[in-house]
C-alpha positions in Angstrom: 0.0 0.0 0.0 1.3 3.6 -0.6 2.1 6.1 2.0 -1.0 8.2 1.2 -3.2 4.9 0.8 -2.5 4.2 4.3 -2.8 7.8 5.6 -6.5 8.2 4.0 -7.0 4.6 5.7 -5.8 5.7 8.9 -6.9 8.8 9.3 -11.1 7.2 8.7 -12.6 7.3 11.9 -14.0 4.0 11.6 -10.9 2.0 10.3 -10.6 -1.2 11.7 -7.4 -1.1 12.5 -6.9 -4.7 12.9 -7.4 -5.1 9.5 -5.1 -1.9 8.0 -2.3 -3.3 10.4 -1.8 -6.5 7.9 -1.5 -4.0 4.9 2.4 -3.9 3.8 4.0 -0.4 5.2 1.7 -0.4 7.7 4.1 -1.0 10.4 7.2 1.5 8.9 3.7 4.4 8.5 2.9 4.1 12.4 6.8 4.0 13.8 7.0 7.3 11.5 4.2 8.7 12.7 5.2 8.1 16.4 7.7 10.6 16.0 7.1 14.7 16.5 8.2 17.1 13.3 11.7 18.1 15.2 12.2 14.4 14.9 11.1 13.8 11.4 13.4 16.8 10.1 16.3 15.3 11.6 15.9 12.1 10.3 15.0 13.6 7.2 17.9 16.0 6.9 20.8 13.4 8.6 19.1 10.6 5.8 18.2 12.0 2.6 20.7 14.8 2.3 17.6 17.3 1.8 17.6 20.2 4.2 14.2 20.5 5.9 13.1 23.4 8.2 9.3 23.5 8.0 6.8 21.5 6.5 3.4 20.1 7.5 3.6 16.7 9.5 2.2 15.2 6.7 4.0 15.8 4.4 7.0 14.9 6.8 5.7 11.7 7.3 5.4 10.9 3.6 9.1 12.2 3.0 10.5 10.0 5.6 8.1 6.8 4.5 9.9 7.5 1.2 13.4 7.5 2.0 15.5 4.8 1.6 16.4 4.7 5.4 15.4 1.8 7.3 12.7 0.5 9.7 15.9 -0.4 12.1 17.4 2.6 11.4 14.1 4.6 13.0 14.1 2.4 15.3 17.5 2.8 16.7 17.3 6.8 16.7 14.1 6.4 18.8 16.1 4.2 21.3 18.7 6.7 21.4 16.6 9.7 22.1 
């Protein structure tokens, strides 16, 4: 599923999220969105060699969901903060 497939899906009120949590990306969309906007511009800006300094979360989220940087990788900055 694409990054805006599962936002739409997510963001339903009555989405059973039982079901949406099978769909592939699911779990790299909700460890992304876990994390606050200072969080996803430096991930953004330390992984993707873009310089980000605004931006609505959204469209952080899909950025970051994009990038080639890992599940593990997100997961290991979380940790470490």
């Amino acid at each position: 599923m694409t990054f805006k497939e599962l936002h739409k899906n997510f963001e339903k009120n009555e989405t059973d999220l039982f079901i949406l949590q099978k769909e592939e990306g699911f779990s790299r969309y909700i460890l992304i969105r876990s994390l606050s906007n200072d969080h996803l511009k430096e991930l953004i800006n330390t992984n993707t060699g873009k310089n980000v300094q605004k931006g609505k979360a959204e469209e952080l989220y899909e950025l970051l969901f994009s990038s080639q940087i890992t599940n593990n990788e997100i997961i290991h900055y979380i940790n470490n903060k």
